[in-house]
PDB file of N, CA, C, O and CB in Angstrom:
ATOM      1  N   UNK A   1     -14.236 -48.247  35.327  1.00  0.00           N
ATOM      2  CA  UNK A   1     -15.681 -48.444  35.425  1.00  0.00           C
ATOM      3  C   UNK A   1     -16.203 -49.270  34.256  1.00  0.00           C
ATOM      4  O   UNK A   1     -17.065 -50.142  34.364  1.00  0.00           O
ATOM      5  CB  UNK A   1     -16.402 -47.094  35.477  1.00  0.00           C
ATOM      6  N   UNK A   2     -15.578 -48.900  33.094  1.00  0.00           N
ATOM      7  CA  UNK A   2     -16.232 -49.697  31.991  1.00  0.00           C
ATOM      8  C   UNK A   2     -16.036 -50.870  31.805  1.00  0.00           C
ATOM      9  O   UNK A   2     -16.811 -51.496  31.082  1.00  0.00           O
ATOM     10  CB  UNK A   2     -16.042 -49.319  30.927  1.00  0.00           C
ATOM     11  N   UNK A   3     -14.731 -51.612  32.525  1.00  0.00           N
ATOM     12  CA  UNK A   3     -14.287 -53.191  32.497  1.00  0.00           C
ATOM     13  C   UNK A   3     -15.536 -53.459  32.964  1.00  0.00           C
ATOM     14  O   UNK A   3     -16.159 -54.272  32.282  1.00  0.00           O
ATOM     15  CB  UNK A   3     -12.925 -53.843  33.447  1.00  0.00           C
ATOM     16  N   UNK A   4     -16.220 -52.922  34.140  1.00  0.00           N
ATOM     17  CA  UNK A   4     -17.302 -53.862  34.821  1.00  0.00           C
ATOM     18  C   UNK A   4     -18.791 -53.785  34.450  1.00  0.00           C
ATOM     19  O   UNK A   4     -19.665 -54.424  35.036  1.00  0.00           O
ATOM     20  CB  UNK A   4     -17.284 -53.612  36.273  1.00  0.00           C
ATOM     21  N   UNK A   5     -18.994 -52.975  33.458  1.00  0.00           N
ATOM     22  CA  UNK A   5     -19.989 -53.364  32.043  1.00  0.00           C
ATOM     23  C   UNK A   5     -19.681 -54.014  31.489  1.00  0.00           C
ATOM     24  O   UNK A   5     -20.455 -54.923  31.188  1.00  0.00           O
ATOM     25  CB  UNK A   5     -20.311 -52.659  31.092  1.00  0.00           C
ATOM     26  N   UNK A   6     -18.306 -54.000  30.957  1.00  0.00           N
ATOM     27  CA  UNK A   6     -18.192 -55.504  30.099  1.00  0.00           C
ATOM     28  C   UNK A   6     -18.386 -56.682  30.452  1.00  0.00           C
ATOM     29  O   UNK A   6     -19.133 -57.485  29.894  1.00  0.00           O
ATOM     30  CB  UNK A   6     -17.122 -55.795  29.668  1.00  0.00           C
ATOM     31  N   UNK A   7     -17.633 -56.887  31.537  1.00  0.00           N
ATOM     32  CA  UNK A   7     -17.996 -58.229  32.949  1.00  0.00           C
ATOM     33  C   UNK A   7     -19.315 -58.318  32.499  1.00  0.00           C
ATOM     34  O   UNK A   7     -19.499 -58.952  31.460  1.00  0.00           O
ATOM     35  CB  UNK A   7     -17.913 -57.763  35.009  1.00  0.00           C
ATOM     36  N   UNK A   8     -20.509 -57.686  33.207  1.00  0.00           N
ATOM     37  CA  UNK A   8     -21.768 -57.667  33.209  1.00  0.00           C
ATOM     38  C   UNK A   8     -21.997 -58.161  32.209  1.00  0.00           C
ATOM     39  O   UNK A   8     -22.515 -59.277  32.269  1.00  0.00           O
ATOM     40  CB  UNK A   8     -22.348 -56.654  33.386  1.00  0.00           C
ATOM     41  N   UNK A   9     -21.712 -57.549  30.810  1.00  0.00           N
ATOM     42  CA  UNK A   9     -22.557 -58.197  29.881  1.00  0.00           C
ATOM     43  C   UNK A   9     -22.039 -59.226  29.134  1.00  0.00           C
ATOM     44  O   UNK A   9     -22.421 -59.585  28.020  1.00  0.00           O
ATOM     45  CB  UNK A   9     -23.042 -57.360  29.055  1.00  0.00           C
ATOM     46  N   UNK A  10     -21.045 -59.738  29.879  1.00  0.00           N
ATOM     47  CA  UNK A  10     -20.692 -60.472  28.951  1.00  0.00           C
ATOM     48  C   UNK A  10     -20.603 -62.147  29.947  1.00  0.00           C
ATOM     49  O   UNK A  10     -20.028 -63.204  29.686  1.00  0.00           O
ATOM     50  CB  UNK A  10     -19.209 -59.730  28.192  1.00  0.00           C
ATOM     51  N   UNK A  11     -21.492 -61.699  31.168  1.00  0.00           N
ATOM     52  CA  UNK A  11     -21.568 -62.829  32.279  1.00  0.00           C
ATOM     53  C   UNK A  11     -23.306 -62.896  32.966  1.00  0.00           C
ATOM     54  O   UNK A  11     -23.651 -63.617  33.903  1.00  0.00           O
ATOM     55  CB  UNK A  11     -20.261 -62.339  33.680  1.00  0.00           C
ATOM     56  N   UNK A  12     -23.912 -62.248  32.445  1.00  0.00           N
ATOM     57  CA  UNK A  12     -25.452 -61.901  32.684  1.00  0.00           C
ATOM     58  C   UNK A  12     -26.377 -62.227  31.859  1.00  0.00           C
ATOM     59  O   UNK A  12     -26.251 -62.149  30.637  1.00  0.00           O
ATOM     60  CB  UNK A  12     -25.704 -60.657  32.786  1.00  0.00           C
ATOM     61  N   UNK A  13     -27.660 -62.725  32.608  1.00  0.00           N
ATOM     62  CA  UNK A  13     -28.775 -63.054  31.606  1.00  0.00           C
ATOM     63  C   UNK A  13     -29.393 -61.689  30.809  1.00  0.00           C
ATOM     64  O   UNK A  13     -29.092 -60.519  31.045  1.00  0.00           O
ATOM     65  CB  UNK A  13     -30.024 -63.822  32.472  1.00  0.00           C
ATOM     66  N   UNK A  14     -30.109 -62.066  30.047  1.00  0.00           N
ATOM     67  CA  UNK A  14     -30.434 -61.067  28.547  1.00  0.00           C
ATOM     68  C   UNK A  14     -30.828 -59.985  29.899  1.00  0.00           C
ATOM     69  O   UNK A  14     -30.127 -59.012  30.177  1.00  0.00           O
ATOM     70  CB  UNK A  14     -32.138 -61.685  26.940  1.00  0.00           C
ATOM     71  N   UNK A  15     -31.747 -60.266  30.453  1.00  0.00           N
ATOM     72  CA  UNK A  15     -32.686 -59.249  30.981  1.00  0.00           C
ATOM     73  C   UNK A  15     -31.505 -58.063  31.580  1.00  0.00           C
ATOM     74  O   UNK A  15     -31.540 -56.868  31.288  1.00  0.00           O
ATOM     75  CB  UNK A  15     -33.848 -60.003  32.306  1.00  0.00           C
ATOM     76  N   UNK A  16     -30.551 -58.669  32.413  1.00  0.00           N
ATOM     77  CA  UNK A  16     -29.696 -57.706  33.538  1.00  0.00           C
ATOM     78  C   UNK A  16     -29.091 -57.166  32.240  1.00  0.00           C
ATOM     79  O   UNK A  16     -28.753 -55.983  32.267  1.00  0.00           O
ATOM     80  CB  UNK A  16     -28.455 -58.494  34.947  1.00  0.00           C
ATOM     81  N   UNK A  17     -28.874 -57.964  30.925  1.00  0.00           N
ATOM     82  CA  UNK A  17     -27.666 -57.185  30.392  1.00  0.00           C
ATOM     83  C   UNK A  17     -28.786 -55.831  29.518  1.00  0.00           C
ATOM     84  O   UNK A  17     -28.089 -54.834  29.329  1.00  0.00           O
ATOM     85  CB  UNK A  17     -26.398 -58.437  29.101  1.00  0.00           C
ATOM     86  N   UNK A  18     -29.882 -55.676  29.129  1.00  0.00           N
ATOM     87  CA  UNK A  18     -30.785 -54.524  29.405  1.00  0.00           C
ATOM     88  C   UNK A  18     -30.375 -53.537  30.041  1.00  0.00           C
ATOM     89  O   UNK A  18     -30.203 -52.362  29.717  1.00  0.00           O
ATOM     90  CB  UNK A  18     -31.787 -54.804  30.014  1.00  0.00           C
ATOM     91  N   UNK A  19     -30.186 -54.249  31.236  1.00  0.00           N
ATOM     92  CA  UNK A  19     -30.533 -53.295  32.670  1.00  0.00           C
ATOM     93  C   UNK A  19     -28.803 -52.181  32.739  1.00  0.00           C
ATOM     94  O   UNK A  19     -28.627 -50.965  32.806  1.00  0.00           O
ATOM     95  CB  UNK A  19     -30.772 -54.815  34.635  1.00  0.00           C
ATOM     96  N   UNK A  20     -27.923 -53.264  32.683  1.00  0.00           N
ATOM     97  CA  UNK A  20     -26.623 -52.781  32.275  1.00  0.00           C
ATOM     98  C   UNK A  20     -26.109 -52.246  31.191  1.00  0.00           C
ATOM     99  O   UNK A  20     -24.967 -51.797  31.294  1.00  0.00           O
ATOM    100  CB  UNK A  20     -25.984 -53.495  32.369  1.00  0.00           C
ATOM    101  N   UNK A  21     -26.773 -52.157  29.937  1.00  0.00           N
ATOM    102  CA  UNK A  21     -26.927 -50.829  29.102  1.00  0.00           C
ATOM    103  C   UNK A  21     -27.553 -49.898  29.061  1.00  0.00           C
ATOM    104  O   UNK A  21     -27.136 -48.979  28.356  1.00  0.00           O
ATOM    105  CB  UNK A  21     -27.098 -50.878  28.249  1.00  0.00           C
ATOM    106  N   UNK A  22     -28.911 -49.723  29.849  1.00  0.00           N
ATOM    107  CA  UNK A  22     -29.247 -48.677  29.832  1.00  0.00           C
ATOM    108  C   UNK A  22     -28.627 -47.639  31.358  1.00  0.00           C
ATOM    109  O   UNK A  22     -28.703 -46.421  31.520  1.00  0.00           O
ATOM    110  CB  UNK A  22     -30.713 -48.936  29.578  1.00  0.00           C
ATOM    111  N   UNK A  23     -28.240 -48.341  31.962  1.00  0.00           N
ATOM    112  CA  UNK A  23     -27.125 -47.539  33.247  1.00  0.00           C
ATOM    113  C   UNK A  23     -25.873 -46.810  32.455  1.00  0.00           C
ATOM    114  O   UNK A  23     -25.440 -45.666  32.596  1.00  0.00           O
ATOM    115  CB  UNK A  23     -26.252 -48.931  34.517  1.00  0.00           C
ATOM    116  N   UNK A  24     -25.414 -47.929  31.519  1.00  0.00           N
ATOM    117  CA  UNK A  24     -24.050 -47.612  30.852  1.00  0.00           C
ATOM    118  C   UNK A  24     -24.509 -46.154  30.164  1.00  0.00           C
ATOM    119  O   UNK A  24     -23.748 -45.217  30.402  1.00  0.00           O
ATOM    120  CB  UNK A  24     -23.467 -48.945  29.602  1.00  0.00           C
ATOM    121  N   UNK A  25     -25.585 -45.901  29.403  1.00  0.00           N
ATOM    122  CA  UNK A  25     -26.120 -44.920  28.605  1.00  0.00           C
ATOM    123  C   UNK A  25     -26.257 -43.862  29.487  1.00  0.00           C
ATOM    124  O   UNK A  25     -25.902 -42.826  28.925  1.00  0.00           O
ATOM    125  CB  UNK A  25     -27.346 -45.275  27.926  1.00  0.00           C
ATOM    126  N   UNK A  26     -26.735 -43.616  30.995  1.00  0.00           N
ATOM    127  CA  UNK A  26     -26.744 -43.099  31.963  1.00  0.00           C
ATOM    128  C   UNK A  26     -25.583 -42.408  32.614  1.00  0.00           C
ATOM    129  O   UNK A  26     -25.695 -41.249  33.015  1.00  0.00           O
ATOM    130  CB  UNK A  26     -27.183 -43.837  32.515  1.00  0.00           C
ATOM    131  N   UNK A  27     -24.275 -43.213  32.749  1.00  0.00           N
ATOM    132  CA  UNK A  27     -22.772 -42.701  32.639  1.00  0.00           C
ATOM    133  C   UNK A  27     -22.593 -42.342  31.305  1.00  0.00           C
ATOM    134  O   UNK A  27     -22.716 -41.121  31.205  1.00  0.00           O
ATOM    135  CB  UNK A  27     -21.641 -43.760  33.036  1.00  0.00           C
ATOM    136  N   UNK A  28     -22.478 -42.601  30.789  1.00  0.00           N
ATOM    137  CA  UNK A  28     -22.521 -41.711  29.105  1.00  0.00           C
ATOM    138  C   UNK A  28     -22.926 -40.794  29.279  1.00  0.00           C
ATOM    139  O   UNK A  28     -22.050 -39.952  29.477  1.00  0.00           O
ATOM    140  CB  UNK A  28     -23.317 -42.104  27.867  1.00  0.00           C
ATOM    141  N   UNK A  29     -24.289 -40.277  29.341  1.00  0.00           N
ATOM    142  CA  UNK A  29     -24.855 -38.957  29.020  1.00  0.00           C
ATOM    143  C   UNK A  29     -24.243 -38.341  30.259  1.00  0.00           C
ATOM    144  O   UNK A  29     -23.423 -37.496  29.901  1.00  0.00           O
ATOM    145  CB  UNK A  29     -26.575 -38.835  28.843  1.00  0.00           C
ATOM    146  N   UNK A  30     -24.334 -38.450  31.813  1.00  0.00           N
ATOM    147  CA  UNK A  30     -23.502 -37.455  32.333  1.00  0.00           C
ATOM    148  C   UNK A  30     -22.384 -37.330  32.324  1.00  0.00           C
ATOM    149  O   UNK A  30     -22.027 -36.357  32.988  1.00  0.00           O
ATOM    150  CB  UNK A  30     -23.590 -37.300  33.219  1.00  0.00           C
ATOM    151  N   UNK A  31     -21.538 -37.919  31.829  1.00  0.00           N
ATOM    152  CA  UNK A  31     -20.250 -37.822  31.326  1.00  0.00           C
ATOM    153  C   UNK A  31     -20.073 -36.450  30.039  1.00  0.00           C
ATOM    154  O   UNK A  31     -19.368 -35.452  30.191  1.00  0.00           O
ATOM    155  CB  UNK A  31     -19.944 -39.423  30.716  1.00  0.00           C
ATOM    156  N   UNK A  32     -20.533 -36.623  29.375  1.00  0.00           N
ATOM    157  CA  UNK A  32     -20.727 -35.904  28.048  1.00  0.00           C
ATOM    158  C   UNK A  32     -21.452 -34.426  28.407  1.00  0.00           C
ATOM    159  O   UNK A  32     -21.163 -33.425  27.751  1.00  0.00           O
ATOM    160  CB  UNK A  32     -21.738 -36.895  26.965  1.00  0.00           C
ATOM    161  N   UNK A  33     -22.705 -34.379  29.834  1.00  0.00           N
ATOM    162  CA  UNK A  33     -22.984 -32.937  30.181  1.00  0.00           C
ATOM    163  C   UNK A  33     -21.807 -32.757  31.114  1.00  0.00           C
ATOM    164  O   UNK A  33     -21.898 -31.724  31.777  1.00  0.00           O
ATOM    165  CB  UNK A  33     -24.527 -32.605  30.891  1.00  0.00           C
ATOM    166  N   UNK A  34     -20.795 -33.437  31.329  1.00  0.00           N
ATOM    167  CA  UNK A  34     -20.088 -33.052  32.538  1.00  0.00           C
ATOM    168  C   UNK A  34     -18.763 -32.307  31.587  1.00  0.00           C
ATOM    169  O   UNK A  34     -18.064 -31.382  32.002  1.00  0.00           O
ATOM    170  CB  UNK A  34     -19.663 -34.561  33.730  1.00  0.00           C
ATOM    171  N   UNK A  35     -18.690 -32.689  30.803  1.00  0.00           N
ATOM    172  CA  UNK A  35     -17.312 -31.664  30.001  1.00  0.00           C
ATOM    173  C   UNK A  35     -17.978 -30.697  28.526  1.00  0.00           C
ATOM    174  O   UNK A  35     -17.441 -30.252  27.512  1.00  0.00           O
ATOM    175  CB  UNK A  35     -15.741 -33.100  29.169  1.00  0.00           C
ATOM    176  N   UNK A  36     -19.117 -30.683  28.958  1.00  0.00           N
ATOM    177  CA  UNK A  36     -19.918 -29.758  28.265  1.00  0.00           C
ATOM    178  C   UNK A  36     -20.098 -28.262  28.860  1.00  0.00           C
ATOM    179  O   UNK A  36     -20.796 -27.441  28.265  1.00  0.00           O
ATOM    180  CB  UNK A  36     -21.200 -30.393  28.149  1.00  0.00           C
TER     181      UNK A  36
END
C-alpha cells in the first residue's frame, strides 16, 4: 500500500500530494488503533 503513496507523491501536483498525506495519516492512525 505504501509504494502507492510514494508513486502519488512523488508523480502529483502540490494540491493531490496534500490530499495523499492526509489519507496516508488516515491509514496510519487506524493502523496504530488496530494493534492497540
Amino acid at each position: 500500500m505504501y509504494h502507492f503513496f510514494i508513486f502519488v507523491m512523488l508523480t502529483s501536483p502540490q494540491d493531490v500530494k496534500i490530499l495523499s498525506a492526509l489519507e496516508q495519516a488516515c491509514v496510519l492512525f487506524f493502523s496504530v488503533q488496530w494493534f492497540q
